[in-house]
DOFI-241937 format. One line per 3 residues: their letters; for each residue x, y, z of N, C-alpha, C, O. Coordinates in steps of 0.05 Angstrom, whole numbers, plus 5000, padded with zeros to 4 digits. Layout:
% residues N
A	X:Y:Z:X:Y:Z:X:Y:Z:X:Y:Z | ... $
This chain:
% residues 310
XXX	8023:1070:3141:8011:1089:3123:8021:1117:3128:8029:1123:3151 | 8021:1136:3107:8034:1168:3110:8016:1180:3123:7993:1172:3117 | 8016:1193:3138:8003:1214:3154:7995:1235:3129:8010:1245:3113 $
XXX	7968:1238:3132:7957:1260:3120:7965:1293:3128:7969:1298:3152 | 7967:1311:3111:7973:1337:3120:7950:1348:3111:7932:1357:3125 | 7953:1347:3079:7932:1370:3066:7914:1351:3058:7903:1361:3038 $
XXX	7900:1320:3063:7887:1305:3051:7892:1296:3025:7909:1305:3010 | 7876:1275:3021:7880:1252:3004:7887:1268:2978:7875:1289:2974 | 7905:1261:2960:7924:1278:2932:7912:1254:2908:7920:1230:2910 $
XXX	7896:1260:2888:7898:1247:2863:7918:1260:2847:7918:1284:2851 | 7935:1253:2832:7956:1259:2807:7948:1257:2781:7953:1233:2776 | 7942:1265:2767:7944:1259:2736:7958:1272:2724:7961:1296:2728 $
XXX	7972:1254:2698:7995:1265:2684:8024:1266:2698:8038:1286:2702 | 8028:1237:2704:8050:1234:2721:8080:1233:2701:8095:1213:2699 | 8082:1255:2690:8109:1266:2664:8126:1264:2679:8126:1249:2698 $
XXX	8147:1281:2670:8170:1292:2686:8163:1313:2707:8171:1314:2731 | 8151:1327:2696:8142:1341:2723:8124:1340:2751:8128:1346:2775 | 8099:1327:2735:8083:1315:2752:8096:1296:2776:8094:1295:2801 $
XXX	8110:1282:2755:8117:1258:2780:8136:1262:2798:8142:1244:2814 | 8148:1288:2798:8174:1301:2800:8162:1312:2824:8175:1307:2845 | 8146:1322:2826:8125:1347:2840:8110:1323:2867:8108:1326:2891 $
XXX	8099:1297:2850:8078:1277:2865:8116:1263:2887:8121:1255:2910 | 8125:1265:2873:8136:1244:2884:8156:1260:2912:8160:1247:2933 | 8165:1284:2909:8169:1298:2920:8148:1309:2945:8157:1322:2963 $
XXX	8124:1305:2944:8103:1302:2963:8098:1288:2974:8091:1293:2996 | 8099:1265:2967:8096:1237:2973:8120:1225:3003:8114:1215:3025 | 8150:1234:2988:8166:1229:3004:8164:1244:3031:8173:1235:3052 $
XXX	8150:1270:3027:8147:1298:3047:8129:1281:3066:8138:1283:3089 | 8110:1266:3066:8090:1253:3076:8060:1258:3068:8042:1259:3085 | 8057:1261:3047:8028:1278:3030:8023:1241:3020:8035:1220:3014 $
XXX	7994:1254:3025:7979:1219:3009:7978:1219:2987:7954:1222:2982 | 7986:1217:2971:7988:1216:2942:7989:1201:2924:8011:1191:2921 | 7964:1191:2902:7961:1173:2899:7968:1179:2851:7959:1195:2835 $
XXX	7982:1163:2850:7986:1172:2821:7976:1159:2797:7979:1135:2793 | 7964:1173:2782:7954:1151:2751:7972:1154:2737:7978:1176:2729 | 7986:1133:2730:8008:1126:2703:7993:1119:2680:7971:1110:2687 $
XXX	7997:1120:2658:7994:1104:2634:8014:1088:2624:8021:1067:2636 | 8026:1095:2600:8046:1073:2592:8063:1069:2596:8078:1059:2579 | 8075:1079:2628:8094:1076:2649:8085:1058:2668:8105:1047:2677 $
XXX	8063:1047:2679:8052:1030:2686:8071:1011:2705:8079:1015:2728 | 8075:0997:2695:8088:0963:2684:8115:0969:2700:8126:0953:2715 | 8125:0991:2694:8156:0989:2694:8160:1006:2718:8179:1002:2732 $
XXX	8144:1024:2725:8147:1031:2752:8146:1011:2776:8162:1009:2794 | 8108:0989:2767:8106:0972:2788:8130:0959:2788:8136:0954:2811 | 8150:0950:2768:8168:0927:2778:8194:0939:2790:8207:0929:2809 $
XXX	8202:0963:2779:8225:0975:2795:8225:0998:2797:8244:1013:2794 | 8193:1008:2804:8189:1033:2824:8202:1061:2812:8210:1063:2789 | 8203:1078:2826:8205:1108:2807:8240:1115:2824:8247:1113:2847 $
XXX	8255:1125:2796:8284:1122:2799:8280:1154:2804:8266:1162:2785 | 8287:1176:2821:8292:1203:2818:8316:1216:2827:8323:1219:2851 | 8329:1225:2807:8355:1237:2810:8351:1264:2812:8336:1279:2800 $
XXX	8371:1269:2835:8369:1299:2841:8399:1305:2828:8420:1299:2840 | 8397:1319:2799:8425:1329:2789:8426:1358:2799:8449:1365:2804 | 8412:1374:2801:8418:1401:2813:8419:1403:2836:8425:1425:2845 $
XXX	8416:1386:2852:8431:1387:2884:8467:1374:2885:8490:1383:2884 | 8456:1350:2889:8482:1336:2896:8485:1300:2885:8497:1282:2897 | 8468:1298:2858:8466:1279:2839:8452:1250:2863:8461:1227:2864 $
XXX	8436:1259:2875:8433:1244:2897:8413:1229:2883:8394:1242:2874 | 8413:1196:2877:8398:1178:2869:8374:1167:2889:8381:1154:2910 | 8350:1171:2883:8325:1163:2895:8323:1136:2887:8335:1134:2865 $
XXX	8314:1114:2894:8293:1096:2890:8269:1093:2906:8269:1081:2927 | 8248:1107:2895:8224:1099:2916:8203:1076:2896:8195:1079:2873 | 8199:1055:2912:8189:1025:2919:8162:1040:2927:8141:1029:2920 $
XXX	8159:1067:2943:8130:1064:2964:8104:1082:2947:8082:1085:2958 | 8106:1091:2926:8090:1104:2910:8063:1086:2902:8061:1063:2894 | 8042:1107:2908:8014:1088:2909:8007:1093:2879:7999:1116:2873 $
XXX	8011:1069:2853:8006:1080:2829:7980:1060:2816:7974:1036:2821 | 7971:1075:2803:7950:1071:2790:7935:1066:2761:7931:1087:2749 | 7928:1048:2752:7919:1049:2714:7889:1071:2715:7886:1090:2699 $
XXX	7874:1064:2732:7852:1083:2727:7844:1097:2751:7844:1091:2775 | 7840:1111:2742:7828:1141:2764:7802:1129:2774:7790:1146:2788 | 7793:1112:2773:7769:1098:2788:7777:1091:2811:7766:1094:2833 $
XXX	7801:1078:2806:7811:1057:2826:7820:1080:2856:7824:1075:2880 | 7821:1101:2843:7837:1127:2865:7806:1136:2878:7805:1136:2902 | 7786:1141:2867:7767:1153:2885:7767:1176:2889:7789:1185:2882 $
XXX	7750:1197:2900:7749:1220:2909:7772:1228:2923:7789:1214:2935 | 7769:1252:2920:7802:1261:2932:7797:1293:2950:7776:1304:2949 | 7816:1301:2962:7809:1335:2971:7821:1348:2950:7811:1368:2942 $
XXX	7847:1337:2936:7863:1353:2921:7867:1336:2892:7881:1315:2890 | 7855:1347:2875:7870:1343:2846:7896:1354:2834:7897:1379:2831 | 7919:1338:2827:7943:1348:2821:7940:1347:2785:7936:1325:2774 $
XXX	7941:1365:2775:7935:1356:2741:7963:1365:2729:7972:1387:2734 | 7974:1349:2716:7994:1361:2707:7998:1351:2674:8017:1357:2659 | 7989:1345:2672:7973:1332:2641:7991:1356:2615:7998:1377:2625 $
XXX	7995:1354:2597:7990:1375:2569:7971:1379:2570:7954:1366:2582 | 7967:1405:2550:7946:1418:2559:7925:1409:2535:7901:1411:2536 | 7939:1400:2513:7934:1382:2489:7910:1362:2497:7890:1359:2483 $
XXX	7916:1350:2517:7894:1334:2531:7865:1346:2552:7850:1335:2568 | 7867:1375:2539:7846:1381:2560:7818:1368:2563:7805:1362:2583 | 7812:1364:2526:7784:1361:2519:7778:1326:2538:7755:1317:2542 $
XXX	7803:1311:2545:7799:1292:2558:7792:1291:2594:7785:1273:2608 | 7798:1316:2599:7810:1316:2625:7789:1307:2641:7793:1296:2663 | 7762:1314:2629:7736:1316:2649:7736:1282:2658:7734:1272:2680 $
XXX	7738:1271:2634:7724:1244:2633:7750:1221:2651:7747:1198:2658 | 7777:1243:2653:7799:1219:2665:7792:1232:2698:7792:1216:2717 | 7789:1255:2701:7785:1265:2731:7760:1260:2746:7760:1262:2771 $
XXX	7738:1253:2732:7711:1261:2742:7713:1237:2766:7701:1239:2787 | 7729:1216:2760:7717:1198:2786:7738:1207:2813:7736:1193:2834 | 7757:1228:2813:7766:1239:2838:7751:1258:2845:7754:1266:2868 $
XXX	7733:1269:2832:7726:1292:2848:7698:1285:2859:7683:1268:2849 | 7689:1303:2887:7659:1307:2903:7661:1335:2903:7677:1350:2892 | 7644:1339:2916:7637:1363:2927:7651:1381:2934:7645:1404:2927 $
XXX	7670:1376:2949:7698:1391:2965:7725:1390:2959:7743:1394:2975 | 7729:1384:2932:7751:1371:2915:7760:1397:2907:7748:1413:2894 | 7791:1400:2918:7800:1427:2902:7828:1423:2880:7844:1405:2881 $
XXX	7828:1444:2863:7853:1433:2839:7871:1454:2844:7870:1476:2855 | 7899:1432:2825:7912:1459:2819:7925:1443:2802:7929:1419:2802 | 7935:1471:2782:7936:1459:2756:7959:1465:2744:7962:1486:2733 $
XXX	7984:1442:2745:8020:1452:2735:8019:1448:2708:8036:1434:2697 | 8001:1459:2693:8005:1462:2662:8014:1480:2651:8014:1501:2663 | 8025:1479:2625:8036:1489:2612:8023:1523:2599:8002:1526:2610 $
XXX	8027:1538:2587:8000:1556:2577:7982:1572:2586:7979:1572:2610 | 7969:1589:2572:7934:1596:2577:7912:1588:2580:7905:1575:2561 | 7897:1591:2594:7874:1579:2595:7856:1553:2605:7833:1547:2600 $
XXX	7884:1533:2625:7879:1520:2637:7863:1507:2662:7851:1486:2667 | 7871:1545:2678:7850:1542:2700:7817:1549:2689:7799:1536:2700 | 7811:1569:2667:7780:1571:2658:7774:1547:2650:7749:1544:2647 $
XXX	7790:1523:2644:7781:1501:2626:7772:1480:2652:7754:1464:2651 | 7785:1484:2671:7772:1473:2704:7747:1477:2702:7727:1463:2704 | 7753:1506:2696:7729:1522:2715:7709:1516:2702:7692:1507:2718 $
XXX	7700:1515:2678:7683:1505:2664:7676:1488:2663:7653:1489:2655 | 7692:1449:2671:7679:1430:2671:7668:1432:2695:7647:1419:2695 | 7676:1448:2727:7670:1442:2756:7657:1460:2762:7642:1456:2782 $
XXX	7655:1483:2750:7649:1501:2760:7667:1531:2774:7687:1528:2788 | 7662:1546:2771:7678:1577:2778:7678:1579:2815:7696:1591:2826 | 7656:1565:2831:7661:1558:2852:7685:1549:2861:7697:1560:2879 $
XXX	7693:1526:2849:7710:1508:2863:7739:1531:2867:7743:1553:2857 | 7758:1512:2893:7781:1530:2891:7801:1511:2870:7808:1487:2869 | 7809:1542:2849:7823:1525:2830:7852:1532:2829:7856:1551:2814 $
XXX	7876:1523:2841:7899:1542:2839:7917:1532:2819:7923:1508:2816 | 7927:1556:2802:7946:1551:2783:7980:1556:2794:7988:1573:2810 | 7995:1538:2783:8015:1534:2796:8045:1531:2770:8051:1510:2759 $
XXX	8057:1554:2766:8087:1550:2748:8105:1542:2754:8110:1546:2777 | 8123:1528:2741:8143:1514:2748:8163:1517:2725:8168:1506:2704 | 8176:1545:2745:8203:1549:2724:8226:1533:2744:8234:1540:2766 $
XXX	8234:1501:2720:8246:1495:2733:8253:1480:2706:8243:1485:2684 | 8270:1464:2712:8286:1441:2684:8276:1407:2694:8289:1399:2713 | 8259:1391:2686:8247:1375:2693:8249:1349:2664:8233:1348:2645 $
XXX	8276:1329:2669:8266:1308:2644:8260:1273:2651:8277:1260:2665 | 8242:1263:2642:8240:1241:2652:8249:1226:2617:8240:1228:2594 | 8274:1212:2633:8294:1204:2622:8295:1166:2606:8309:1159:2586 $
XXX	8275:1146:2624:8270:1127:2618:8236:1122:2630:8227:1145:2633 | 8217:1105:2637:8196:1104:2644:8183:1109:2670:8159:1112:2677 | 8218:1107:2689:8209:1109:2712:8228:1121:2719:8234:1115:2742 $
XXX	8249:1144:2706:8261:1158:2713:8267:1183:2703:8275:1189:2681 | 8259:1206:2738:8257:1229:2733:8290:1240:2743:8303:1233:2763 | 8297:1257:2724:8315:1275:2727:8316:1302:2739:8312:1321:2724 $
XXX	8323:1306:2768:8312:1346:2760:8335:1359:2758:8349:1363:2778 | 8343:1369:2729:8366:1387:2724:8369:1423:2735:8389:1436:2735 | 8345:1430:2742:8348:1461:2758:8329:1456:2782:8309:1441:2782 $
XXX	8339:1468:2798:8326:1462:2826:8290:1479:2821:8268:1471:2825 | 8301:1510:2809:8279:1525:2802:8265:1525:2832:8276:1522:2854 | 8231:1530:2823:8214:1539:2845:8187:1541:2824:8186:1544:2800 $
XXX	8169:1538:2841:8129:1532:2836:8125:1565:2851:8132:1577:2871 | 8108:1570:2824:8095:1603:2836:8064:1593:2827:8057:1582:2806 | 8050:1600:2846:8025:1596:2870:8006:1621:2862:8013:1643:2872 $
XXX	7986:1621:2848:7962:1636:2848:7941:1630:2845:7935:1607:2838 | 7921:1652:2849:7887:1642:2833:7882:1662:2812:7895:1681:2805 | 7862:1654:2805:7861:1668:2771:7846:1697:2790:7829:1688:2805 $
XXX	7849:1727:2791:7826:1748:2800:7826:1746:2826:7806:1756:2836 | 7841:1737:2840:7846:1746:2873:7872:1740:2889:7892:1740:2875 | 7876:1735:2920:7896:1726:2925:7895:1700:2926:7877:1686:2916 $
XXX	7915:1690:2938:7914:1657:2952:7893:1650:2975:7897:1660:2998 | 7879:1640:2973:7869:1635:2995:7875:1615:3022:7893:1597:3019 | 7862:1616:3049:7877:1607:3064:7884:1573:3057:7906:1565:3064 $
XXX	7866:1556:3045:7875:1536:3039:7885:1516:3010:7887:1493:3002 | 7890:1547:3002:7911:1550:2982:7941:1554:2987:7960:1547:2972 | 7940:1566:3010:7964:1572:3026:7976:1543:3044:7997:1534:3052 $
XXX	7952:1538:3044:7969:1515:3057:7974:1481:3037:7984:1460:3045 | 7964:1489:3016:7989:1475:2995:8006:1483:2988:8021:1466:2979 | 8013:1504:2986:8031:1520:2983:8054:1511:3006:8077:1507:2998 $
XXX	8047:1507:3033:8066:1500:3052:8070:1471:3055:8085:1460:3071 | 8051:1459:3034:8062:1423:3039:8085:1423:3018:8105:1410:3023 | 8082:1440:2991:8097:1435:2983:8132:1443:2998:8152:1429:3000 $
XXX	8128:1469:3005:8155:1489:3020:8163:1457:3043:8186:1449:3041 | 8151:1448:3055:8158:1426:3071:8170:1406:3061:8190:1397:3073 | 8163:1392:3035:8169:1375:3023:8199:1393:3007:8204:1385:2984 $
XXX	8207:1402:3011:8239:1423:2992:8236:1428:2969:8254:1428:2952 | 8209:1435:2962:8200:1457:2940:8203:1478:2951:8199:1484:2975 | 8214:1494:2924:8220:1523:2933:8199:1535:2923:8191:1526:2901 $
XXX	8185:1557:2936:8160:1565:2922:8163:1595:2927:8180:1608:2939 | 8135:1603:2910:8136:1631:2908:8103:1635:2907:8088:1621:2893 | 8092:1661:2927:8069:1669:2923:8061:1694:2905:8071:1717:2905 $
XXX	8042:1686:2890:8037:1722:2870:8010:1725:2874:7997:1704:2875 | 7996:1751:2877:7975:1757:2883:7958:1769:2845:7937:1781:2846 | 7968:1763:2824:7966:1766:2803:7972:1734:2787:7993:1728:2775 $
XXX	7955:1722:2788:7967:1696:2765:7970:1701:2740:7986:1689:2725 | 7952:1724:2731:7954:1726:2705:7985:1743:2704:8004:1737:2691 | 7983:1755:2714:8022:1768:2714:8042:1744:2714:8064:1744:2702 $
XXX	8032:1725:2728:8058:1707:2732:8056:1680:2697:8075:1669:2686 | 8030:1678:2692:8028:1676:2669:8047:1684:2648:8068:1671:2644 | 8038:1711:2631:8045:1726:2619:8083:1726:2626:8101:1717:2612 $
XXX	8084:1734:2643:8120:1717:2649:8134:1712:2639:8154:1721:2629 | 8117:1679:2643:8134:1649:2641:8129:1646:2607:8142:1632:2591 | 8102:1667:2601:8109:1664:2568:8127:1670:2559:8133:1661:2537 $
XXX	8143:1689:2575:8172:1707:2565:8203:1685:2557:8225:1687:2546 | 8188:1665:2572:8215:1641:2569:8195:1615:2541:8201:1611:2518 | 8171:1605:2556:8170:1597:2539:8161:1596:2513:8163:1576:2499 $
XXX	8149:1619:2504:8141:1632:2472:8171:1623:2453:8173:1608:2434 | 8192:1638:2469:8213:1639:2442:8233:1612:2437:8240:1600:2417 | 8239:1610:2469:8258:1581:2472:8237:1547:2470:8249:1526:2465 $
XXX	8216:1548:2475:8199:1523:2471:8199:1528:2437:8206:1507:2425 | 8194:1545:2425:8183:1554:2395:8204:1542:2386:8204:1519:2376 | 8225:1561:2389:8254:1572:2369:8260:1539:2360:8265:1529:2338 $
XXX	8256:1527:2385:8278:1493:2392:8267:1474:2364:8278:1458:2348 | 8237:1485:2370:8223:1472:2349:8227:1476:2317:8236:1459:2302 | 8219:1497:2312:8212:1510:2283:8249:1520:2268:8258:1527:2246 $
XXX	8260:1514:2299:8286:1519:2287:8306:1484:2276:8328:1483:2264 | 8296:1471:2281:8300:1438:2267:8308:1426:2292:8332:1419:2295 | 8289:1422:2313:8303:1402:2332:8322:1420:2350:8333:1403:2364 $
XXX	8329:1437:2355:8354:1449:2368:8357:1459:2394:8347:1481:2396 | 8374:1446:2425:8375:1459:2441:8378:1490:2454:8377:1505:2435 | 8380:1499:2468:8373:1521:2475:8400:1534:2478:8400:1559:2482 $
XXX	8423:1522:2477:8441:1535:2472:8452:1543:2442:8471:1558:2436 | 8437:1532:2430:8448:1546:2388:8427:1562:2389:8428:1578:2370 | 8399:1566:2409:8393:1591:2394:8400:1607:2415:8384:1625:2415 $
XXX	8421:1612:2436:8421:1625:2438:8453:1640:2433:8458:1663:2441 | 8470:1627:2421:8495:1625:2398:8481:1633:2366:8497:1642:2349 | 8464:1632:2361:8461:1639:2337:8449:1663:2334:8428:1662:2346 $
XXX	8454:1690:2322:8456:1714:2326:8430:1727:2316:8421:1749:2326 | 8415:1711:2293:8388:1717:2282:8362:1696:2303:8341:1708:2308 | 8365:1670:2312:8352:1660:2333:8347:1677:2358:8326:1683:2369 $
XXX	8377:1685:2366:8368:1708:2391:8361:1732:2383:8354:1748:2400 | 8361:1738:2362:8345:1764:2354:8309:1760:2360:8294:1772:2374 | 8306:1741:2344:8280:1730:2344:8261:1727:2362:8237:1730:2360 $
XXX	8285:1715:2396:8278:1707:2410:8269:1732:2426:8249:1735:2440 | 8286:1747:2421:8284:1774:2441:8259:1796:2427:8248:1813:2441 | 8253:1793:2401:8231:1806:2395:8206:1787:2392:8190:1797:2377 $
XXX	8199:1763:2402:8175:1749:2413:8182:1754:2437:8161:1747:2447 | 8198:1763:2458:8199:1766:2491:8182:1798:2488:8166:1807:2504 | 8189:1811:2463:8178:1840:2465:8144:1840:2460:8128:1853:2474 $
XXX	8140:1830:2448:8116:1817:2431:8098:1812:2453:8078:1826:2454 | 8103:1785:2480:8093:1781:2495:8091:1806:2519:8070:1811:2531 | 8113:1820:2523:8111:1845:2540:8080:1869:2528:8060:1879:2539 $
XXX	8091:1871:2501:8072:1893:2504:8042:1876:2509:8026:1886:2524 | 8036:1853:2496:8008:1846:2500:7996:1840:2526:7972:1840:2530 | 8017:1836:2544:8027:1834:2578:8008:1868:2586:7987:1871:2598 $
XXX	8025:1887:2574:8019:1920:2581:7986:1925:2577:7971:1939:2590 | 7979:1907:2552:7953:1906:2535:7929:1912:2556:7910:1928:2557 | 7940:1888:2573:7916:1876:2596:7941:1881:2626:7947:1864:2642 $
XXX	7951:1915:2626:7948:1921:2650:7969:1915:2663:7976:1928:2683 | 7982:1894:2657:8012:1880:2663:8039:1888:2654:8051:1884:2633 | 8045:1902:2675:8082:1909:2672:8095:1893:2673:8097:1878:2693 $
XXX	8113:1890:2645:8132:1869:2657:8161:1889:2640:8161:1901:2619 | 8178:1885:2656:8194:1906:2661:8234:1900:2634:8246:1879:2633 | 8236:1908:2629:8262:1912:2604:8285:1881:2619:8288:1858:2609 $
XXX	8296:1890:2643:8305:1874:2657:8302:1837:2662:8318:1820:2667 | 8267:1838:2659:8259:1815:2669:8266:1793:2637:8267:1768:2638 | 8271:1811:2610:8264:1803:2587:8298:1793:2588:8307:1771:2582 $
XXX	8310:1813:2595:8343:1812:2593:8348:1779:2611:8354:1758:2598 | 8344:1778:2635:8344:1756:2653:8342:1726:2641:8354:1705:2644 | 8314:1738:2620:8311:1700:2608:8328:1682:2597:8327:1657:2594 $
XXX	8355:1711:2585:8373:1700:2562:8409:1691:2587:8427:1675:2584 | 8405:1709:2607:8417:1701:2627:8416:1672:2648:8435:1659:2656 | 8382:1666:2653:8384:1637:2662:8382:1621:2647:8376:1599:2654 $
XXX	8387:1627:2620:8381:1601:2600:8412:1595:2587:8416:1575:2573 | 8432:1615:2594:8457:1603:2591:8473:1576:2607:8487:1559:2598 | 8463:1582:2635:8472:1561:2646:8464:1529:2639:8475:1508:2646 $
XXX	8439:1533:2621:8429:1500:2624:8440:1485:2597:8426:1467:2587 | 8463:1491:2587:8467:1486:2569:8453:1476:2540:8438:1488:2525 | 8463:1445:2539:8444:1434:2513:8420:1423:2530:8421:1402:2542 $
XXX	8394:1443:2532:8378:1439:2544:8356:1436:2530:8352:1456:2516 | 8336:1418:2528:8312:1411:2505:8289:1423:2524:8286:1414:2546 | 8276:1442:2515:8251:1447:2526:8225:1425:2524:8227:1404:2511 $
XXX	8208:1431:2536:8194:1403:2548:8175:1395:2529:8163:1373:2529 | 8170:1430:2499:8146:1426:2479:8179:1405:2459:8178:1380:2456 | 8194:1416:2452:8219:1402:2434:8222:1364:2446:8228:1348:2429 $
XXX	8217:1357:2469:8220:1336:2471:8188:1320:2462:8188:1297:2453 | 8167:1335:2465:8151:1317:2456:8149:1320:2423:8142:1302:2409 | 8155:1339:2415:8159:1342:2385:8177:1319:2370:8169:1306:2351 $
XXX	8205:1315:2382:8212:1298:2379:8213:1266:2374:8223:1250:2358 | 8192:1266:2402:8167:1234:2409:8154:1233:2393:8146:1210:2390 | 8146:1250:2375:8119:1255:2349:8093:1250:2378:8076:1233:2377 $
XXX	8098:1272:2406:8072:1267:2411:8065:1301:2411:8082:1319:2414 | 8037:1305:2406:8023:1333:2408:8042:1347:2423:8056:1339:2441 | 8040:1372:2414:8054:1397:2423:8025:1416:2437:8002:1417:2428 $
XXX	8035:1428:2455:8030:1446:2467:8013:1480:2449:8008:1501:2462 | 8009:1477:2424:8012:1495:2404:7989:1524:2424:7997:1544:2436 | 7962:1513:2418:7954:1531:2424:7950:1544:2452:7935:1562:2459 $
XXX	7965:1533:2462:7962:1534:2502:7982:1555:2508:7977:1574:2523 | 8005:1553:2498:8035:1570:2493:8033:1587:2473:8048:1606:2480 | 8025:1593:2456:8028:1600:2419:8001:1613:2415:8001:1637:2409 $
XXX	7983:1603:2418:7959:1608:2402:7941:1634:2423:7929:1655:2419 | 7947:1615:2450:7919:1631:2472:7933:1670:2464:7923:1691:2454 | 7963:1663:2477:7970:1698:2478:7966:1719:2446:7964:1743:2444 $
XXX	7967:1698:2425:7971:1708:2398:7936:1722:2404:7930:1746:2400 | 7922:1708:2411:7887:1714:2403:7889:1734:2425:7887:1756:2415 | 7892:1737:2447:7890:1757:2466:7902:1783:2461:7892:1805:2466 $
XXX	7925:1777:2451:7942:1807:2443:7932:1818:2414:7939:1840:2405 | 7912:1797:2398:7899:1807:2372:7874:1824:2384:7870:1847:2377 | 7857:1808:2405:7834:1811:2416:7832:1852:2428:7814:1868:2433 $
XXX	7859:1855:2430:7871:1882:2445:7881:1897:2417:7885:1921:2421 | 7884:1890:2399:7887:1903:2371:7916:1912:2366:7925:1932:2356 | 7931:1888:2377:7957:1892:2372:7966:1878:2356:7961:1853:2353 $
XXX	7978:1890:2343:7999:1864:2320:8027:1865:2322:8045:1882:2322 | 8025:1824:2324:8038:1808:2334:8060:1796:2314:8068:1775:2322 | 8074:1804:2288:8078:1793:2267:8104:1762:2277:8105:1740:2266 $
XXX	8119:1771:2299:8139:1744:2301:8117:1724:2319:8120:1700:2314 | 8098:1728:2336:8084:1701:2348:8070:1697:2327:8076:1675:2317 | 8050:1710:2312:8049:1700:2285:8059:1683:2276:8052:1660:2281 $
XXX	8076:1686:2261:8087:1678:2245:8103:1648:2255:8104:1629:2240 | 8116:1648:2282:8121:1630:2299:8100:1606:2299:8105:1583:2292 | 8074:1617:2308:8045:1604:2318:8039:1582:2291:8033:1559:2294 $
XXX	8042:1602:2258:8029:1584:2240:8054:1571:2234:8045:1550:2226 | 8079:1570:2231:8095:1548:2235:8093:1525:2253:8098:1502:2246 | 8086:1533:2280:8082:1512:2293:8065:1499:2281:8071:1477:2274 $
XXX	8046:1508:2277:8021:1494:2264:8017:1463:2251:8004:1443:2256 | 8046:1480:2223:8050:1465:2208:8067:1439:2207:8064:1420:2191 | 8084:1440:2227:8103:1423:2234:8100:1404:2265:8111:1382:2269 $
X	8085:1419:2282:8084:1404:2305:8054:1388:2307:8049:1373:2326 $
């Protein structure tokens, strides 16, 4: 059996990232126990395939993953890993409720706004809830195989304070396990951010017909677009107190050259015909930056396209 570090790990929403993240813990020596759905079947018989293409194309087979059909079967846990869409919130209570007691803490690799209040509200504002980003390139490629195309890094906060000490020390199971991580004493800054990448390039991929991230950023009216929803999100960023700086906006269009024909992770489920991410990415910052009496006309306008099509 693995030696415990940070105590017993439930998983839910074992995607590309999730499982990317679980499984990468798992191998670190973290107890980690994962709920699959309609990956199930194909994991139990030939186990989870993980390729490391941004290192050194180094092929995983792990056989030792503790996986699961129902979250019953997992039990109470110290740590909830949720990595779910955020599409699925209104379910989340009723798939998590049998991991958690009393002392059960989360953290939450979703996509969006408003994930950690949506904790907080089924558990309570007590609990420790840490939200966790992952600017990184993550595709799970067949049922039991994850791809990680950018090495990236997980940035680590709580919603209105710092990290706390045993927040910090998930923070160091992951750094142990060869996650690269990052601490911010502002989540909502690090939020607001990661909207800066995904507002225009998750959107554009979409509402622009299916298209990777390199034609919009070759096509001269897409990157226009893209760069005035990065502005869009800055000032509503300034709205609520948050600098985010000319440079940081310039940068997005810089790391997004390297990944070439790269499908963002809302364009691949669009694709699947499964739910999109709409109001978690799109909708929460549109109402907050209205809520501040700013007008927003390209997330607008972006937001009720999505609407219509995803």
């Amino acid at each position: 059996m693995m030696p415990q570090n940070i105590g017993k790990i439930g998983l839910v929403g074992a995607g590309a990232v999730g499982s990317y993240y679980g499984l990468m813990l798992s191998q670190g020596g973290e107890d980690v126990h994962f709920k699959l759905r309609s990956n199930y079947d194909a994991v139990k018989k030939d186990g989870f395939n993980l390729i490391h293409r941004s290192m050194d194309n180094r092929n995983e087979l792990i056989n030792t993953a503790q996986i699961y059909k129902d979250t019953k079967d997992i039990g109470p846990c110290d740590w909830v890993i949720i990595a779910t869409k955020a599409t699925a919130n209104h379910e989340l209570c009723t798939l998590i409720e049998p991991l958690v007691n009393h002392s059960t803490s989360f953290l939450t690799l979703q996509n969006g706004m408003g994930n950690v209040e949506n904790i907080e509200n089924m558990f309570g504002r007590e609990r420790l809830i840490v939200g966790g980003l992952c600017f990184t390139c993550i595709n799970r490629t067949t049922p039991n195989t994850i791809e990680s195309l950018l090495l990236g890094y997980v940035q680590f906060g709580q919603l209105g304070e710092k990290l706390s000490c045993k927040a910090i020390e998930l923070v160091d199971a992951f750094n142990k396990c060869g996650v690269t991580t990052r601490k911010t004493d502002s989540l909502e800054e690090a939020l607001w951010r990661k909207l800066c990448w995904n507002v225009p390039f998750n959107g554009l991929s979409i509402s622009g017909g299916g298209i990777t991230t390199d034609q919009i950023l070759c096509n001269s009216a897409l990157r226009n677009r893209a760069a005035l929803l990065m502005r869009e999100i800055q000032q509503a960023a300034h709205a609520y107190g948050i600098m985010i700086e000319d440079e940081f906006l310039d940068k997005q269009f810089s790391l997004t050259e390297p990944m070439g024909k790269y499908k963002p992770s809302s364009l691949i489920d669009y694709l699947d015909q499964k739910p999109v991410e709409v109001e978690a990415i799109w909708g929460e910052p549109l109402r907050k930056g209205e809520l501040k009496g700013l007008n927003m006309p390209e997330l607008k306008m972006l937001y009720e396209q999505l609407l219509e099509i995803a």
